[in-house]
C-alpha positions in Angstrom: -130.2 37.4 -62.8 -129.9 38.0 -58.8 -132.3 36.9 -56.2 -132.2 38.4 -52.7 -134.1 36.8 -49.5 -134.9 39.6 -47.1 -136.7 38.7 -43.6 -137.7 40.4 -40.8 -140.3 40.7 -37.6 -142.5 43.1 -36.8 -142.1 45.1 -33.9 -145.3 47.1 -32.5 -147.2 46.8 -35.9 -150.0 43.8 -36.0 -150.4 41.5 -39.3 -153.1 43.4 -40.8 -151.4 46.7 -40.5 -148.5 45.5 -41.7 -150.5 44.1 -45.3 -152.8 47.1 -45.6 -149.2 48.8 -46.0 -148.0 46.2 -48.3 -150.6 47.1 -50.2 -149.7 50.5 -50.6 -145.8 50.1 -51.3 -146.4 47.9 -54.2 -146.9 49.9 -56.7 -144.3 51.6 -55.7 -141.8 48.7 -55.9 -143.3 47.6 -59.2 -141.4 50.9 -60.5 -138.3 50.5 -59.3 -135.5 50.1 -62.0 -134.3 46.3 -62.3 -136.9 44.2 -60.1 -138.0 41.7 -62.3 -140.5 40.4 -59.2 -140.8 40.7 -55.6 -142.8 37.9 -54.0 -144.0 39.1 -50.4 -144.1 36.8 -47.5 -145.7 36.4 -44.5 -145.7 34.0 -41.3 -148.2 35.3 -38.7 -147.5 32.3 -36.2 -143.7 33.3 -36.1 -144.1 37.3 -36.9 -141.6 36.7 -39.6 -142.1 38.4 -43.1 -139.9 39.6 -45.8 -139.6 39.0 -50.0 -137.9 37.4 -52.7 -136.3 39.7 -55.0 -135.7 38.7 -58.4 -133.7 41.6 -60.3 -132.1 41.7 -63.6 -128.5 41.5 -62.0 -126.4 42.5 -58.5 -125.9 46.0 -59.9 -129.6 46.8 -59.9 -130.1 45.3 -56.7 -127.1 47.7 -55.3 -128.7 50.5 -57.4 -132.1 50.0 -55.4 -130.1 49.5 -52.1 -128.9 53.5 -52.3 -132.9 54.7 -53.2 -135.0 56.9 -51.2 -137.7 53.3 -51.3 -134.9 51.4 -49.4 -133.5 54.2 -47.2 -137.3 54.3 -45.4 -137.3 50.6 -45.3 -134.2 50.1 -43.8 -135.0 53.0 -40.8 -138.6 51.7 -40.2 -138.7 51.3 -36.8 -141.7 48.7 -36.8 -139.3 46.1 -38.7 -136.6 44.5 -36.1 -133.9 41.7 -37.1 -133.4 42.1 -40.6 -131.8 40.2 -42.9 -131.0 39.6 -46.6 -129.3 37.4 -48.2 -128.4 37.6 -52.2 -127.5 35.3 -54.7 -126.5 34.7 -58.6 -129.3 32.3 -60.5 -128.4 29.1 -61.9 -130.5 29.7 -65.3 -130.2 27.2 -67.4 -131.5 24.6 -64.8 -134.0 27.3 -63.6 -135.5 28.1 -66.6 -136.4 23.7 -67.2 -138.0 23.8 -63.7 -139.7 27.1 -64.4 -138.3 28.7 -61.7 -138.8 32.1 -63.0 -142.6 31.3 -64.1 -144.8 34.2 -63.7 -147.3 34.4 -60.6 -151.3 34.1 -61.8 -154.1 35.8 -59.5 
């Protein structure tokens, strides 16, 4: 498993804009080949949003990097400073602390 950290700030798009489109990406992310989960974040008070990626492995994660999803992510002007960060999972200690439990609603 891989987990990758993305954050970013919004740039002339308000909060509630910004989850109404939320809202329409996800099903679109729950397709994509690979992503296990994708938790969505959000800190009004700093304008600082992003996701945790969990994907099966680095290679899906690269896969998804070159997709027409991520190529209109990464020019969206109305998301400025952008970052991601990625990293292998530990799983045996993970999967004792549930680390990978899934999310209720």
């Amino acid at each position: 498993m891989h987990i990758e950290v993305v954050n970013f700030h919004l740039n002339d798009l308000s909060d509630a804009e910004f989850r109404a489109h939320c809202e329409e990406l996800a099903p679109a992310f729950a397709e994509v080949p690979g992503l296990i989960s994708k938790v969505w974040l959000a800190n009004a008070s700093t304008n600082t949003y992003g996701g945790v990626y969990t994907w099966e492995d680095r290679e899906a994660m690269e896969e998804y990097r070159k997709s027409e999803l991520f190529s209109g992510f990464a020019a969206n002007p109305h998301l400025a400073e952008v970052s991601s960060a990625d990293f292998g999972v530990f799983e045996g200690p993970t999967s004792v602390t549930r680390g990978l439990a899934a999310v209720r609603t």
